[in-house]
C-alpha angles and dihedrals in degrees: 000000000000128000108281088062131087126280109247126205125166104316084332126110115200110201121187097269093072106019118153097266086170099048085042094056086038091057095048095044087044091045100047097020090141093054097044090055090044087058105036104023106031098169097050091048085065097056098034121102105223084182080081127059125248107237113219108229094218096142091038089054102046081055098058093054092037108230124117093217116126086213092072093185130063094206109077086202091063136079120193115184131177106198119181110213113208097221135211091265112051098267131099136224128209124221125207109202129200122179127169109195125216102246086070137098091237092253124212126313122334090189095057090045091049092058096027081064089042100064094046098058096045088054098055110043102005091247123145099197131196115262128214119163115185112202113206097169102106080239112123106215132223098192116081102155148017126258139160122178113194126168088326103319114111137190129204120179114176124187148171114288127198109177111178092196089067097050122114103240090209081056095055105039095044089048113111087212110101094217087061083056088049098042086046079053088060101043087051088056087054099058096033098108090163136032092240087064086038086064096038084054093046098051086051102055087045100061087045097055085049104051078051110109085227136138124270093242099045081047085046101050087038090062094050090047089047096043091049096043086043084046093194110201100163107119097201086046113041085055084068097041092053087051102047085056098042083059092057090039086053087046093059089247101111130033111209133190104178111232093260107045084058104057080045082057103054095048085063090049093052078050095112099180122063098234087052091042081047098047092049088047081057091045096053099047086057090048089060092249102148130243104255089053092055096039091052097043095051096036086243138150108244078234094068097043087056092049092058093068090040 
């Protein structure tokens, strides 16, 4: 399955249309948490203990709003996270995100949303906790802050802003931080009118996550985040596109997992028992999932995994 596919779950198939804007933004947050706070919140990058895992507040958060509803926002161009960050000193901060992807109308106040969130966490569990909103939009917003002014009472409520549209786009491409390269992906979806432009953009962003000293994972799990936000559909060009990566996979410079052999993959990894662990193993190799993928997902010799289909 490449890109231009649809995303399958279960015996449900996930087009473009209605993909998951709000997993996909959770995973990448979950998956480079220490970056994004190195680029958004520096302060608190400096006090918080990434030797501990952030802990997202999902039920904590469906109860503040009340609601029981695993999809916590209305907007489905909106994502809305409370993450609780294990600091240096034995405490612990919460973290109320709110992102507002590109592929959305804009939708209502943000201001008002952002105290309105506030409040009720503060009500609930007396936490002030600490704001960021990243606007990925292309709108440039006037509003940065709350605030409310009646018969003499006033209200100010300042918070963390991200706006893509204001990022320097030499800033982000030279950075050495993975999340800068996500967040440049996004800016480039945002000024891709054609899919000409779309492939140029994708091509770029490729070289530069090649020429980067990561990790093949962190390059991995970047090039799924940049193909899905550039969302080429091109035919023609997404052959060439395919090649052209191929080349630089073949090269040792990328590392790819097409969309679909991942989530395989992770299914293999939730497999508690050893005969499931070892049934799924079966199922993926017929699925044409190689060998290395499985091996790694379900901790494995690749022994072992050809012995399954002897």
């Amino acid at each position: 399955m490449d890109m231009a596919d649809t995303k399958t779950k279960g015996n449900k198939s996930e087009t473009r249309d209605n993909f998951d804007y709000d997993g996909f933004w959770k995973d990448l947050i979950k998956r480079f948490f220490p970056f994004l706070l190195k680029r958004a919140l520096p302060e608190l990058y400096k006090k918080a203990d990434f030797k501990k895992e952030p802990r997202f507040l999902d039920t904590e958060f469906r109860d503040i709003l009340n609601t029981g509803k695993r999809e916590i926002h209305k907007n489905p161009h909106f994502a809305d996270f409370l993450i609780e960050v294990p600091l240096k000193n034995g405490k612990s901060e919460w973290i109320l995100f709110h992102i507002e992807s590109q592929q959305g109308p804009g939708g209502g106040n943000i201001t008002e949303r952002m105290k309105h969130y506030h409040c009720c966490i503060y009500a609930h569990y007396r936490r002030e906790p600490v704001a960021l909103a990243i606007i990925a939009s292309g709108r440039r917003k006037k509003e940065r802050f709350y605030s409310h002014s009646h018969f003499g009472t006033e209200i100010i409520y300042r918070y963390n802003n991200v706006v893509l549209a204001e990022l320097d786009d030499a800033e982000l491409k030279e950075s050495d931080n993975p999340i800068d390269l996500a967040l440049y992906a996004a800016k480039c979806a945002l000024k891709a009118k054609d899919e000409t432009r779309k492939y140029k953009y994708l091509r770029t962003l490729l070289v530069l996550l090649s020429k980067r000293g990561w990790s093949d994972e962190d390059k991995r799990d970047l090039l799924l985040f940049l193909e899905r936000i550039i969302d080429l559909s091109d035919k023609g060009l997404e052959k060439q596109y395919t090649e052209f990566r191929n080349q630089l996979k073949k090269e040792g410079k990328i590392m790819y997992i097409p969309l679909g052999e991942r989530e395989l993959a992770e299914q293999l990894k939730l497999e508690g028992e050893q005969k499931g662990k070892e049934q799924m193993a079966r199922n993926l190799l017929k699925s044409g999932v190689s060998l290395e993928i499985i091996a790694q997902s379900a901790n494995m010799p690749v022994e072992h995994i050809l012995s399954l289909v002897n």
